[in-house]
LUMVOBA-372725 format. One record per residue: y, x, z of N, C-alpha, C in turn. Coordinates in steps of 0.05 Angstrom, whole numbers, padded with zeros to 5 digits, always signed. Layout:
<recs>
YXZYXZYXZ/...
</recs>
This chain:
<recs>
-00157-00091+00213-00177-00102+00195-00179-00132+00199/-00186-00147+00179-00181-00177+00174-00204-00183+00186/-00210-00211+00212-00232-00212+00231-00233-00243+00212/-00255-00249+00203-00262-00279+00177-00261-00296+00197/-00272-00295+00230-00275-00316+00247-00249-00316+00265/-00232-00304+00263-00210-00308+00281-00176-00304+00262/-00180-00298+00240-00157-00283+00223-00153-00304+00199/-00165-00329+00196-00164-00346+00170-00143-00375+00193/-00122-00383+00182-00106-00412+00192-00105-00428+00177/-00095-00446+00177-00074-00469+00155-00057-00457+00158/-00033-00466+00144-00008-00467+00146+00003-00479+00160/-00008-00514+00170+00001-00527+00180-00004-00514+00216/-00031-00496+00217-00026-00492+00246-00016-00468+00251/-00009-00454+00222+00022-00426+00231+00049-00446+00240/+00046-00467+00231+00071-00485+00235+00081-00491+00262/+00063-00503+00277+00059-00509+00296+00056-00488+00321/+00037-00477+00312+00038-00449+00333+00055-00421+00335/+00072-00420+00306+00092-00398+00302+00085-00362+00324/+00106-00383+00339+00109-00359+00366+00081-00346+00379/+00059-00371+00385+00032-00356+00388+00026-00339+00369/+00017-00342+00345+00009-00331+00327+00018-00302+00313/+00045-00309+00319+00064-00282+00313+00059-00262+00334/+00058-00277+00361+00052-00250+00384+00024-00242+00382/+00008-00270+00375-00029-00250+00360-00017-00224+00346/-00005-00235+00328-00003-00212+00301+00006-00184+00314/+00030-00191+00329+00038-00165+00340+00022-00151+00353/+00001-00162+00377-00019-00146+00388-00038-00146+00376/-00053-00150+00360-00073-00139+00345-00075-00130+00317/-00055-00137+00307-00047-00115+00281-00061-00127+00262/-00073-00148+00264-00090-00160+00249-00067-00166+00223/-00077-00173+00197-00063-00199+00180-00082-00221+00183/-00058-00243+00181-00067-00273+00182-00065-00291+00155/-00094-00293+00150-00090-00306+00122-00088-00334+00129/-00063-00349+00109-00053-00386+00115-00064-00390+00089/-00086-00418+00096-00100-00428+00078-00075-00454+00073/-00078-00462+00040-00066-00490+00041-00085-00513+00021/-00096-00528+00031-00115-00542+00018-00138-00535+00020/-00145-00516+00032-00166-00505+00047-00165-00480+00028/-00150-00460+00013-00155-00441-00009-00133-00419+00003/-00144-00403+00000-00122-00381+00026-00103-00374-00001/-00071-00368+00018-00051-00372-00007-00024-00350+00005/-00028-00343+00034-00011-00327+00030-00027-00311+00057/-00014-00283+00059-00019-00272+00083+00002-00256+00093/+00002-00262+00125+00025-00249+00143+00023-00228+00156/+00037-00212+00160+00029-00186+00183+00051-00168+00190/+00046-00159+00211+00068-00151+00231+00083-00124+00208/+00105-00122+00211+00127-00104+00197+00109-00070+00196/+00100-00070+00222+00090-00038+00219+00064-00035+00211/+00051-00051+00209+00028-00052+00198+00033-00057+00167/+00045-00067+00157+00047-00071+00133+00070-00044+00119/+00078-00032+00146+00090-00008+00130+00070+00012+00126/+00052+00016+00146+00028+00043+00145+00017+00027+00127/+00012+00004+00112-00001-00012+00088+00008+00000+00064/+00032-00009+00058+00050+00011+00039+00048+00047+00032/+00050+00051+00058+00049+00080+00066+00017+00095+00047/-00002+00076+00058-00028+00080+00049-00031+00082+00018/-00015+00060+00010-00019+00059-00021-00003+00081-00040/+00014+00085-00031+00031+00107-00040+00018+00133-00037/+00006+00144-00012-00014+00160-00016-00040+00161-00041/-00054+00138-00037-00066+00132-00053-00059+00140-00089/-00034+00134-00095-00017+00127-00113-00015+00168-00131/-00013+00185-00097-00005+00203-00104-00028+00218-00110/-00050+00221-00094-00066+00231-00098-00089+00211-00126/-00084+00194-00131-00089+00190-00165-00075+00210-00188/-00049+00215-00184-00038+00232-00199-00049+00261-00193/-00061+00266-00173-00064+00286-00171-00091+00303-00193/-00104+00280-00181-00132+00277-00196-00134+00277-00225/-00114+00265-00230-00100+00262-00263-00104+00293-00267/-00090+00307-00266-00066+00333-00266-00092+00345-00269/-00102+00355-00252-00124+00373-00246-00155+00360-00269/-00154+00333-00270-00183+00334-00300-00161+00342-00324/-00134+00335-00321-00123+00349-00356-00118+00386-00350/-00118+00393-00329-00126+00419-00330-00144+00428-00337/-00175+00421-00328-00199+00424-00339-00202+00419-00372/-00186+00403-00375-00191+00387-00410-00172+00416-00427/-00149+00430-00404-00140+00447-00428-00117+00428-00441/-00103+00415-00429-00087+00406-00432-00058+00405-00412/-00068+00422-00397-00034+00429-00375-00029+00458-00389/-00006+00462-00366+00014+00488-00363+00010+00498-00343/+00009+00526-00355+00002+00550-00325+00038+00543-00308/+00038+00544-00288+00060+00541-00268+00081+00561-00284/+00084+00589-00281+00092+00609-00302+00114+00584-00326/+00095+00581-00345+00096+00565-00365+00122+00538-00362/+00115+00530-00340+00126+00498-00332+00156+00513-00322/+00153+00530-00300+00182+00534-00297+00198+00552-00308/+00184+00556-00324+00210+00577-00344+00216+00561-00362/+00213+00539-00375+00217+00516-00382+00236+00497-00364/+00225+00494-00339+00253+00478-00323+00275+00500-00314/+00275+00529-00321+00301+00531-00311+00311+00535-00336/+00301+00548-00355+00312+00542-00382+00324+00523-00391/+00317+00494-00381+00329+00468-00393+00361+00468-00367/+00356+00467-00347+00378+00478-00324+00406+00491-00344/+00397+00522-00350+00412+00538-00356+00427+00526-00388/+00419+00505-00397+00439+00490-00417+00446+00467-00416/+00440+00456-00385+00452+00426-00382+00481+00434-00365/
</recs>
């Protein structure tokens, strides 16, 4: 989680400090937001943290669809399972 009193830099002192700042990142998992002009403009963070980041949204991503699926079921607008795959092997059995 992003700490506002320890997790905000310049750029100019990611510059300068690189190697400290990168070994911050690695031990605390934090992201580091680099201000430039005083207006925050990019943010950094360690490879595996930003993969369980990814990871998260894609979940997220999936279970939206899910949610989808299941209110157009209610609406009476899906396919009983039955329905759906006798349809995908049907399309199978002429490709």
């Amino acid at each position: 989680m992003l700490d506002l009193t320890k997790d905000i830099r310049s750029l100019t002192e990611f510059k300068r400090n690189t190697t400290e700042l990168v070994d911050n990142l690695k031990r605390t998992k934090h992201p580091l937001v680099l201000t430039v002009n005083g207006k925050a403009e990019l943010v950094v963070q360690d490879a595996q943290s930003y993969q369980e980041l990814l990871e998260a949204a894609e979940l997220i991503e999936t279970l939206k669809g899910i949610k989808q699926g299941l209110k157009q079921m209610k609406e009476g607008r899906g396919k009983t399972a039955e329905s759906f795959f006798t349809e995908m092997f049907d399309g199978l059995d002429e490709a």
